[in-house]
C-alpha positions in Angstrom: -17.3 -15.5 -49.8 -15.4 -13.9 -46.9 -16.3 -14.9 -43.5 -19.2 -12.9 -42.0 -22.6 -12.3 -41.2 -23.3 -14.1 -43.9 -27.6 -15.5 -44.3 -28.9 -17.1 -46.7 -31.2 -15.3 -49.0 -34.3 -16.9 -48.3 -34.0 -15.1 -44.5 -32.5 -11.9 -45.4 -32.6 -9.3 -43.2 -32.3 -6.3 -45.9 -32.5 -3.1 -43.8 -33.7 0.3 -45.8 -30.7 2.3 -45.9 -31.8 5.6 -46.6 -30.9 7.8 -44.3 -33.0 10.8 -43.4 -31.4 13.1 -46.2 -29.6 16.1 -46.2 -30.6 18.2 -49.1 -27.9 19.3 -51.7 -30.1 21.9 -53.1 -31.8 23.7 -50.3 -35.3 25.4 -51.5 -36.0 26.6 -48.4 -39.3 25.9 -45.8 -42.0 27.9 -44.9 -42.9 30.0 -41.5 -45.7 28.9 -39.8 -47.5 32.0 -40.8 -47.0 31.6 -44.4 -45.1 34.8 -44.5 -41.4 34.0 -44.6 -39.1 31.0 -46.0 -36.2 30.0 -43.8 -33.1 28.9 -45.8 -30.2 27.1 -44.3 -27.7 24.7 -46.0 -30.0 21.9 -45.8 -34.1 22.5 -45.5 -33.9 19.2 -43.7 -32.4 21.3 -40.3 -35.9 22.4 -40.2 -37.4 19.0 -40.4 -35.0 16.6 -38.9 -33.6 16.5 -35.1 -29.9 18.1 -35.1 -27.0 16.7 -33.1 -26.4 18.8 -30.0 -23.6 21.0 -31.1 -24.7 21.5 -34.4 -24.8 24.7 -35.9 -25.7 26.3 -39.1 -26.3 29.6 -41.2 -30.2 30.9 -41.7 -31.5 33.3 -43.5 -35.1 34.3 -44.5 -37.0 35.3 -47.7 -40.8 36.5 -48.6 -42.3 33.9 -49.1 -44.3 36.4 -51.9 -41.3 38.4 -53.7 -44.2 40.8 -54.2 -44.9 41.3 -50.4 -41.4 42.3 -48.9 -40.4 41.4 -45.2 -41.0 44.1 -42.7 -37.9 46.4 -43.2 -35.7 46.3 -40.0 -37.0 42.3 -39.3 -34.4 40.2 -37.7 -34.1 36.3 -36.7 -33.8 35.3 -33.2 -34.3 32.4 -30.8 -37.1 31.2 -29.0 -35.3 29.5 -26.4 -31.8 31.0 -26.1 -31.1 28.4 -23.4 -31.7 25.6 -26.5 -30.8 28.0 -29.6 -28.5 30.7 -30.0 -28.8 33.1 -33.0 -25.8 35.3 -34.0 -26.4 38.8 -35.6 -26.4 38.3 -39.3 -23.5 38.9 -41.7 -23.5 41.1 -44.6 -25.0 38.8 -46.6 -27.8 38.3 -44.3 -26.8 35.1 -42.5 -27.3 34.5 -38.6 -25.2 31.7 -37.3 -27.5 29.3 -35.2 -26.3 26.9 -33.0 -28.0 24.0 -31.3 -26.8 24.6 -27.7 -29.1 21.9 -25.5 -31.5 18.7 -26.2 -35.2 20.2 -26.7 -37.7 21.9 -29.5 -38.3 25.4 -29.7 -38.7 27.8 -32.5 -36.6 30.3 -34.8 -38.7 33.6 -34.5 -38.6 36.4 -37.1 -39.6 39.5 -35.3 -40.2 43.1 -36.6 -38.6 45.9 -35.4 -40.8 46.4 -32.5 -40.1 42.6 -31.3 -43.9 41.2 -33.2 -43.5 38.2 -34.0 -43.8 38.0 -37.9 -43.2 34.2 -38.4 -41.8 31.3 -36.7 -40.4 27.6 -37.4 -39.6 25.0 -34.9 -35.8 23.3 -34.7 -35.2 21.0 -32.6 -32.0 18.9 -31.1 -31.0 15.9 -29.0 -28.2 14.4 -27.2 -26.3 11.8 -29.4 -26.3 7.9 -28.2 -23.8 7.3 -31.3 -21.8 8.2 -34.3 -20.2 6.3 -36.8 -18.5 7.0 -40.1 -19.8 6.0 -42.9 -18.9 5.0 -46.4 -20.9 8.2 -48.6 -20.0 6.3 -51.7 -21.3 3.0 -50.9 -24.2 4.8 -49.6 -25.1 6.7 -52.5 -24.8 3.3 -54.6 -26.8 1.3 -52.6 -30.1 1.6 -50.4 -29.8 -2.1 -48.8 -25.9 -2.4 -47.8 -25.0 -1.1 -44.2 -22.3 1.7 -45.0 -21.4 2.3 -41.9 -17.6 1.4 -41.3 -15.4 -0.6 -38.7 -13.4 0.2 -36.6 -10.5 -1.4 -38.2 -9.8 -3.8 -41.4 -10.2 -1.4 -43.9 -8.0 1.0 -45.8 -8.5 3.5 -48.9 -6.4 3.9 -52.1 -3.8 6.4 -52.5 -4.3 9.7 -54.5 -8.3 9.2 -54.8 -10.6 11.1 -52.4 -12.4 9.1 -50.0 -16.4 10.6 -48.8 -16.7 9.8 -45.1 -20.0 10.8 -43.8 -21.3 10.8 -40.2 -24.1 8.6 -38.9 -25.9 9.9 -35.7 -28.6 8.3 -33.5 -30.2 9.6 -30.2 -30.0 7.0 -26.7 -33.2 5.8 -28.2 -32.2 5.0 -31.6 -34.1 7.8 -33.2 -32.1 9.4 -36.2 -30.6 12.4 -35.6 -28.9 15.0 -38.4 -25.1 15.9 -37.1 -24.4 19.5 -38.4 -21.0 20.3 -38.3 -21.2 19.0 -34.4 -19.3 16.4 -35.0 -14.9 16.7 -36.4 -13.0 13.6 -38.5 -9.5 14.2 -38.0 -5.9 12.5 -38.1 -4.5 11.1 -35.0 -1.2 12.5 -34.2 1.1 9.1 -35.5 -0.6 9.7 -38.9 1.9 11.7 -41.0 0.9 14.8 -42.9 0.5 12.8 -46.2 -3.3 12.4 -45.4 -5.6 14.9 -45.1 -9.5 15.4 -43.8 -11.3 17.9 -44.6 -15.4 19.4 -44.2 -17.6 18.7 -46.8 -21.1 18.8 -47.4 -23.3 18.4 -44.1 -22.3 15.5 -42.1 -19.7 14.9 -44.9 -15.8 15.0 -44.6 -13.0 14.3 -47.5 -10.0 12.1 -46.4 -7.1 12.1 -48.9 -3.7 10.4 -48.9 -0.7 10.6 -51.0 1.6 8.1 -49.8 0.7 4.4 -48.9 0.9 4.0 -44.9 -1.0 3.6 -41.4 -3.9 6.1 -40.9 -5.9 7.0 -37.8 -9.0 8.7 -38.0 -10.5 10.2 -35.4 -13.9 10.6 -34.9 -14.7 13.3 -32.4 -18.5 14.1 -31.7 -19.2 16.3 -28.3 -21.1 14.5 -25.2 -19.2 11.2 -26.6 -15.9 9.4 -26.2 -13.3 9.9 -29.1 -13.7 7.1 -31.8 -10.8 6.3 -33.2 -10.4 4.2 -36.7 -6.8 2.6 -37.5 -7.0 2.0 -41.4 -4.4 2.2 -44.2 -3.5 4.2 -47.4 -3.3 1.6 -50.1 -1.8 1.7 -53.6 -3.9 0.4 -56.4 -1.4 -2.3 -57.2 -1.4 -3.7 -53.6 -5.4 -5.0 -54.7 -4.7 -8.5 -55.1 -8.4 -9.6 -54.9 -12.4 -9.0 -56.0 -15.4 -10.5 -54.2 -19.3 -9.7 -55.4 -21.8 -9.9 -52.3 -25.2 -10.3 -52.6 -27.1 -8.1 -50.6 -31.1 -9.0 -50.9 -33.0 -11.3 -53.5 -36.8 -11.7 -54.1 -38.6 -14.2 -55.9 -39.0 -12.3 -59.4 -35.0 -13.2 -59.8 -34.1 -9.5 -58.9 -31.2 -9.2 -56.8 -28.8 -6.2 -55.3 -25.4 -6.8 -55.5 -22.3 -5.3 -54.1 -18.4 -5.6 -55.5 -15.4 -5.9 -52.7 -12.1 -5.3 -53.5 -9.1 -6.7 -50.9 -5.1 -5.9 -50.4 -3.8 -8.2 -48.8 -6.9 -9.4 -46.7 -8.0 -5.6 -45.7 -11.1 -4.1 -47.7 -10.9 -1.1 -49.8 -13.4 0.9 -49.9 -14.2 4.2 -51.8 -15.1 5.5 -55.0 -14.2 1.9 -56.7 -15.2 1.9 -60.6 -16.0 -2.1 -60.8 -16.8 -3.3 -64.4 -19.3 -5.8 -64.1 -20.6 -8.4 -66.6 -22.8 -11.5 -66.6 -24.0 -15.1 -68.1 -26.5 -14.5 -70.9 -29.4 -15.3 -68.7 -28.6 -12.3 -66.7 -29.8 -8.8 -67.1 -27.5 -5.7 -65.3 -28.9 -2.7 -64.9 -25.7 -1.0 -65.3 -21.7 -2.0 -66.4 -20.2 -0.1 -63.6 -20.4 0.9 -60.1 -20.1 -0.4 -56.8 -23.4 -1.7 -56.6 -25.9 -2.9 -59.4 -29.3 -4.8 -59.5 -29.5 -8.1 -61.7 -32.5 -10.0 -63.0 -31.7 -13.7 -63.6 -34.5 -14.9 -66.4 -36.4 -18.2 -65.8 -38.7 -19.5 -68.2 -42.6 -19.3 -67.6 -45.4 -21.7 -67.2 -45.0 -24.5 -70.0 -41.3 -23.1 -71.8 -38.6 -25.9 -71.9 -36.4 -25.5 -68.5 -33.5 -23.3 -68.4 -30.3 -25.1 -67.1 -27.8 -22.1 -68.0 -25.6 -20.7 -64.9 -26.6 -17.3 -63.8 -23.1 -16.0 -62.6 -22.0 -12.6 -62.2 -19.0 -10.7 -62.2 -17.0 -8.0 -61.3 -13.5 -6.6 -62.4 -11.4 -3.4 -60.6 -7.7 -2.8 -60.7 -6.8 -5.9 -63.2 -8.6 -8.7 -60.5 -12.1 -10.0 -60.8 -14.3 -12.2 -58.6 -17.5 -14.1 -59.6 -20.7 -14.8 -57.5 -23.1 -17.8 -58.6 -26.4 -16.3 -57.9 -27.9 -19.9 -57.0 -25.9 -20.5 -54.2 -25.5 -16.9 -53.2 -25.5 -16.1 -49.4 -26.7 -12.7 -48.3 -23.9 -10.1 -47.0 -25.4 -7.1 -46.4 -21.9 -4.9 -44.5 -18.7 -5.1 -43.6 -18.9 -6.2 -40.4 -20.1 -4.6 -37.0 -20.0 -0.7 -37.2 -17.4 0.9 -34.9 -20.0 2.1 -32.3 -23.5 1.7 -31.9 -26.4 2.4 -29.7 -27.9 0.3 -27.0 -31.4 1.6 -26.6 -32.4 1.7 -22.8 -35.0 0.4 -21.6 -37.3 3.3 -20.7 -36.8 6.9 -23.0 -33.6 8.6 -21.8 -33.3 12.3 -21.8 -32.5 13.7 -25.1 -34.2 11.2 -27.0 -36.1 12.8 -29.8 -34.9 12.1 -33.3 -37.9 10.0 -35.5 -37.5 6.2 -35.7 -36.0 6.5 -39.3 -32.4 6.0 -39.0 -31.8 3.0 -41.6 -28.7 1.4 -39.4 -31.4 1.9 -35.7 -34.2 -0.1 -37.4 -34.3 -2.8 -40.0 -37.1 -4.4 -41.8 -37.5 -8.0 -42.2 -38.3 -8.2 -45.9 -38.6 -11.8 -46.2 -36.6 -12.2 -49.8 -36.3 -15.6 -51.4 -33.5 -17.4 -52.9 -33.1 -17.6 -56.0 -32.2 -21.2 -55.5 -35.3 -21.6 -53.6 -37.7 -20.8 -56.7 -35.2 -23.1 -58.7 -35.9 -25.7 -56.5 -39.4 -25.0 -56.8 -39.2 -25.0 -60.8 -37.5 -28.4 -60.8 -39.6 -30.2 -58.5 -42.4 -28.7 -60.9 -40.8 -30.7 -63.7 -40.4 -33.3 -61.8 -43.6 -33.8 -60.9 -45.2 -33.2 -64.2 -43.0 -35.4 -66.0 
C-alpha cells in the first residue's frame, strides 16, 4: 500500500461523503404561499446556502395549472443589496445573482407590486474551495474526493469531471453556482481544455500527453492553482486496491488506484475487479465496489481460505488481502481547506453538512479483528 494516511480498520475514521446535492432534474419548490413553484437549474438553490457570486436562472409556475399566475406578475428581490434579479428573457428566465453574504427572499409580485408569493435564498462568504474528483464521488460515499494540489494527472483523450467543493469560514457547506471558474494556466498549451458543466461541475480534456495547470479561481479567495499531467494509457505502469471502511459483518468499501510512474490517475477509470471464492462483489467494474468476505457461523468447520481482492485497468492489476487491510480513505490532503475560527465569522451560514467539514467516527472493525476473535473461539473450545 502507498504511503499515506493510512489506519487500521478497526479505528477508521469513514467520513459520509455525500455532499449536499445538486439536483440533475430540477422539479421545482414551492412559494411560501402555496401559490407559485420557483424553478432554477437545481431546486437545491432554494434550499442550500449559495457561494457569494453565484448566480442562476429562475422562473416561476402555478403551482395549480388550473389557477394561472396573475397576468403581468414578475420576480424580484427582496434585498437588492443581497440579490439582484434581471428582467426575464423570452423564455421567462430572470437572471439572479447572489451579490452579498445574508438571507432574504425572491418575491413574485403582481402588477401593482402585491406580493403574490415568496421564497427565501440565501448566500455566504466562502472560507474554501477545492476541486474534486465527480467520478470518484459518484462511485463512492466514504472516499474523500477532493484532490491535491499536485501528484496527480488524468489520461489523454477521456474527459475528466472536476467538481467544486465550497465551505463557509465556519465549515458549514455551501453550494458554488457558477461563482467559482477552473481554467488553464497560461504555460498549459492549448491541447487541454476546461469547460462548465453541470452546477459546480467543469470538464477538463486533453489530447496530447504533457504538464497541466489548473486554475482554480473562486471570488473573495486567492487563486488555487493545481500542477497535474496529461497521461497516456500506456504510461500506467501500476494498480493498487484501498480499503476505505470495514464493519464487523465482513462488508467492506473498496477503492482501485491506478499509477504512471508514481503519479495517480484519476478519472473515469473502468477497473475489472474479481475475488477469492469466499468473496462476494457487488459489482465487476467500477472505481469503487463493496465486498462481503463469508465466515462460517456458530458450530460450521473454520474457514481458512484467503479473502483477496483484485483489480485490473490498462493491462496492470494490484491485489489487496482483506485480513491485513489498512484503511485509506483519499489521496492525500486536499489543496485548500478551512480553518474554522474560533468564534462565528461573518458570512458563516451554510448547514453543518459538508462531508469533507465534518466526519463521523464510525467505529468499523477489522476484518482481522473478528478473525482473531473466531480463532481464539476455536481455540478455546477445542
Amino acid at each position: 500500500m502507498r504511503a499515506g494516511r493510512a489506519l487500521v480498520l478497526a479505528f477508521a475514521l469513514a467520513p459520509s461523503l455525500v455532499a449536499c446535492p445538486a439536483n440533475d432534474q430540477p422539479e421545482g419548490v414551492e412559494g411560501k404561499e402555496g401559490v407559485a413553484l420557483f424553478l432554477a437549474e437545481t431546486d437545491t438553490v432554494f434550499t442550500a446556502t449559495l457561494v457569494v457570486g453565484s448566480s442562476t436562472k429562475v422562473s416561476v409556475a402555478p403551482v395549480d395549472v388550473a389557477t394561472p399566475l396573475a397576468e403581468g406578475a414578475r420576480l424580484r428581490s427582496g434585498d437588492r443589496a443581497l440579490v439582484t434579479v434581471d428582467e426575464p428573457d423570452e423564455d421567462g428566465l430572470a437572471q439572479v445573482t447572489f451579490a452579498a453574504a445574508g438571507q432574504t427572499t425572491l418575491e413574485l409580485a403582481d402588477a401593482d407590486g402585491t406580493v403574490i408569493d415568496a421564497i427565501d435564498v440565501k448566500a455566504a462568504v466562502p472560507g474554501a474551495t477545492t476541486l474534486v474528483d465527480g467520478d470518484l464521488l459518484a462511485a463512492s460515499t466514504v472516499v474523500d474526493a477532493r484532490l491535491p494540489a499536485e501528484g496527480w494527472g488524468f489520461l489523454v483523450d477521456r474527459e475528466l469531471t472536476l467538481m467544486v467543493s465550497a465551505v463557509d469560514r465556519c465549515g458549514g457547506d455551501l453550494l458554488d453556482l457558477h461563482a467559482s471558474k477552473v481554467r488553464t494556466d497560461e504555460a498549459t498549451p492549448a491541447t487541454v481544455t476546461v469547460e462548465p458543466g453541470a452546477p459546480a461541475t467543469f470538464t477538463a480534456e486533453a489530447s496530447a500527453a504533457g504538464d497541466v495547470g489548473l486554475v482554480l479561481d473562486t471570488p473573495g479567495l486567492e487563486l488555487l492553482a493545481y500542477q497535474v499531467q496529461a497521461l497516456e494509457g500506456g504510461d500506467v505502469d501500476e494498480v493498487a486496491v484501498s480499503a476505505a471502511s470495514a464493519d464487523d459483518t465482513g462488508r467492506m468499501s473498496l477503492w482501485g488506484r491506478a499509477y504512471a510512474n508514481d503519479v495517480e490517475v484519476v478519472g473515469p477509470l473502468a477497473f475489472s475487479w474479481r475475488a477469492d471464492e469466499r468473496v462476494a462483489l457487488s459489482a465487476s467494474t467500477g472505481l469503487a465496489i463493496e465486498v462481503q468476505v463469508s465466515f462460517p457461523a456458530e458450530g460450521e468447520p473454520p474457514d481458512d481460505r484467503p479473502a483477496t481482492v483484485t483489480a485490473e485497468v490498462l493491462g496492470e492489476e494490484g491485489t489487496l488481502d482483506l485480513f491485513t487491510a489498512q484503511q485509506q480513505t483519499d489521496r492525500g490532503a486536499p489543496a485548500r481547506t478551512v480553518v474554522v475560527e474560533a468564534a462565528p465569522a461573518a458570512g458563516c451560514g451554510g448547514d453543518p453538512c459538508d462531508p469533507f467539514a465534518a466526519a463521523a467516527l464510525l467505529g468499523a472493525v477489522a476484518l482481522r479483528r473478528r478473525l482473531a476473535a473466531l480463532r481464539a473461539t476455536r481455540m478455546a473450545d477445542g
